[in-house]
N, C-alpha and C positions, 0 to 999 in steps of 0.2 A: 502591580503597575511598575512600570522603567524608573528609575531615579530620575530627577525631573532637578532642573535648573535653571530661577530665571538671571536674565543676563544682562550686564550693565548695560548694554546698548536698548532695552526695555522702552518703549514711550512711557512718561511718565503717567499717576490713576492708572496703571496697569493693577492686577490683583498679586501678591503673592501665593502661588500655587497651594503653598501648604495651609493656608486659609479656607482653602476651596476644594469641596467634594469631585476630586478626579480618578474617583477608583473606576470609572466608566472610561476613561482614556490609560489605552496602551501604546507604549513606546516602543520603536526597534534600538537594536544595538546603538548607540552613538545618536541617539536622537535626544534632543533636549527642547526645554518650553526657552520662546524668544520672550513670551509674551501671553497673559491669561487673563481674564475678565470674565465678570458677570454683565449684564444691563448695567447702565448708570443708575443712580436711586434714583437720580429726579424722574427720570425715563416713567414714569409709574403715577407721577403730580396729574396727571389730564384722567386719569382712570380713576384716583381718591377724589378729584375736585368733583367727577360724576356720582360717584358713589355716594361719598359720605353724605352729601342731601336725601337720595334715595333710598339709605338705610333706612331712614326713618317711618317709611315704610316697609322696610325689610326687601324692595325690590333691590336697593343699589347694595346688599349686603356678599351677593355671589360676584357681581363686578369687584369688589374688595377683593376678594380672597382669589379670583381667581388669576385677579392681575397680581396679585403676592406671591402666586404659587409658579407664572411663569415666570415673577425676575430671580426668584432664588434656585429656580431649576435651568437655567439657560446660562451655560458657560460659552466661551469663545476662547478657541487656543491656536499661538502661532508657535510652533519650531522651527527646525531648522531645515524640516524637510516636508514641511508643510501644513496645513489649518484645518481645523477641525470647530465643528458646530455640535454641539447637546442641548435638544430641546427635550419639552414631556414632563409630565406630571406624572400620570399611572404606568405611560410608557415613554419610552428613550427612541428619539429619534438621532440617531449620529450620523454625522455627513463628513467627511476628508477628502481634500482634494490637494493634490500635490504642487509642489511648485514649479513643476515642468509641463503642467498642462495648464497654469496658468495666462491667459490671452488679454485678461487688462483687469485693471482694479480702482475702483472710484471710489470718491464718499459724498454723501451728501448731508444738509442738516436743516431742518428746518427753525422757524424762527424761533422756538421753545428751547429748540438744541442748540443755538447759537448762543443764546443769553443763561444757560446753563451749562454747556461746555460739553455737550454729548450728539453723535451722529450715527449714520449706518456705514458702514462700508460693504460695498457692490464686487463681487468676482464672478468675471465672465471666464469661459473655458476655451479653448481653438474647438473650434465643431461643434461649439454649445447651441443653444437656442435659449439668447438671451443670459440672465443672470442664473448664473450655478449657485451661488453660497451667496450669503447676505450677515453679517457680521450686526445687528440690530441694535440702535441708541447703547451703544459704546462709548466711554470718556475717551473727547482725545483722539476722535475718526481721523483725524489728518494723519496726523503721527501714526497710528498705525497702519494707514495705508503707505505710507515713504516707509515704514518697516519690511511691511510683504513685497514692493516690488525693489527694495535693496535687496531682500531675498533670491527674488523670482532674478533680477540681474546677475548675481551671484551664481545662481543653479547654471544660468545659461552661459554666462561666459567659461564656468568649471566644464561644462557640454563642449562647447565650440574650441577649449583647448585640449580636450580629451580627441575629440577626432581631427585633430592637429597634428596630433601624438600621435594617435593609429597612423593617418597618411606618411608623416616620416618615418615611421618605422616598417610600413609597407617598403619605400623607397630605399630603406636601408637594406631591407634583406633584398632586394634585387640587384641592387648594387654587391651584393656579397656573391651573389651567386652569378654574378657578370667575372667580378675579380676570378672566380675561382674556375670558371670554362677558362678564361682566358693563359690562369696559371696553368693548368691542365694540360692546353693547347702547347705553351711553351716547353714544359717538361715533355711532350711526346715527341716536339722537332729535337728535341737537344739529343733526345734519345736516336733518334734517325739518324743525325749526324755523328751517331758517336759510332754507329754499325761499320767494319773496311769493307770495302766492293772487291769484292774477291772473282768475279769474273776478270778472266784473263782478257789483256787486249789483241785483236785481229794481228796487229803489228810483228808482237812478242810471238807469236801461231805461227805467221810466216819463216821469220827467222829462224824456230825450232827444225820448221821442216827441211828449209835448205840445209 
């Protein structure tokens, strides 16, 4: 895995990466973690509160474990160049979506996750159908949605100065190549004018002959 780094700018109850089983996430050159989470713990209280009466018949005992087994295998990770999803117990489900196809990002929290301090946040895609990625009872949904689309505004305005750049520098080499017909054009008069007209005049003809 890429050397990984989280960043002051971080929402706080973020994880520290190095806490956290990320040898299922690979990085490119110059890519680095904004941001990394598990589930919040409390996220898991409504699945114990069923359960733990149910053990006792040993029915609520697979609702335990199984709600155990998806908050410690489900990460959420923001970089710099985009979010990633790990879900799965026996198998790994990974989802990435960049921050240039990014088309809008919400959060939401219900009343369990308001009075505990955890939510989902929502990423829709340009051309999606509906919600592409789902970031699930995460501490701190707000803040990290104002994380992704400080992001997603960043990708875009570094986009829209990049082809700024291209159009001026389109403009510059035509302008180069205007200047240089034009010098072109002057050095081939200068040269015209510097040839003597050596045809004799009608005048000079007459004279000879008389």
């Amino acid at each position: 895995m890429a050397d990984t780094a989280l960043q002051d700018a971080s929402p706080e109850d973020s994880t520290d990466p190095a806490e956290m089983d990320l040898d299922w996430l690979t990085l490119e050159d110059g890519e680095s973690i904004q941001w990394a989470s598990t589930p919040h713990r409390y996220s898991i209280v409504p699945a114990f509160l069923v359960g733990i009466p149910l053990s006792i018949v040993l029915v609520g005992i697979p609702i335990l474990v199984a709600s155990y087994l998806q908050y410690t295998n489900t990460n959420y990770v923001v970089t710099n160049r985009g979010l990633y999803s790990k879900r799965g117990v026996l198998s790994r489900d990974v989802q990435q979506i960049g921050f240039d196809k990014i088309q809008n990002i919400s959060y939401s929290q219900s009343a369990l996750g308001s009075s505990f301090g955890y939510g989902s946040v929502d990423i829709s895609t340009a051309g999606g159908a509906g919600i592409e990625l789902q970031f699930r009872s995460i501490p701190d949904p707000a803040s990290v949605q104002e994380l992704i689309a400080r992001e997603v505004d960043t990708r875009q305005k570094g986009e829209g100065d990049s082809e700024k750049e291209d159009v001026l520098d389109e403009i510059l080499v035509e302008l180069r190549a205007i200047r240089q017909a034009v010098a072109e054009g002057d050095d081939a008069h200068r040269e015209t004018d510097a040839v003597p007209d050596e045809t004799p005049s009608k005048t000079g003809a007459v004279d000879a002959d008389e």
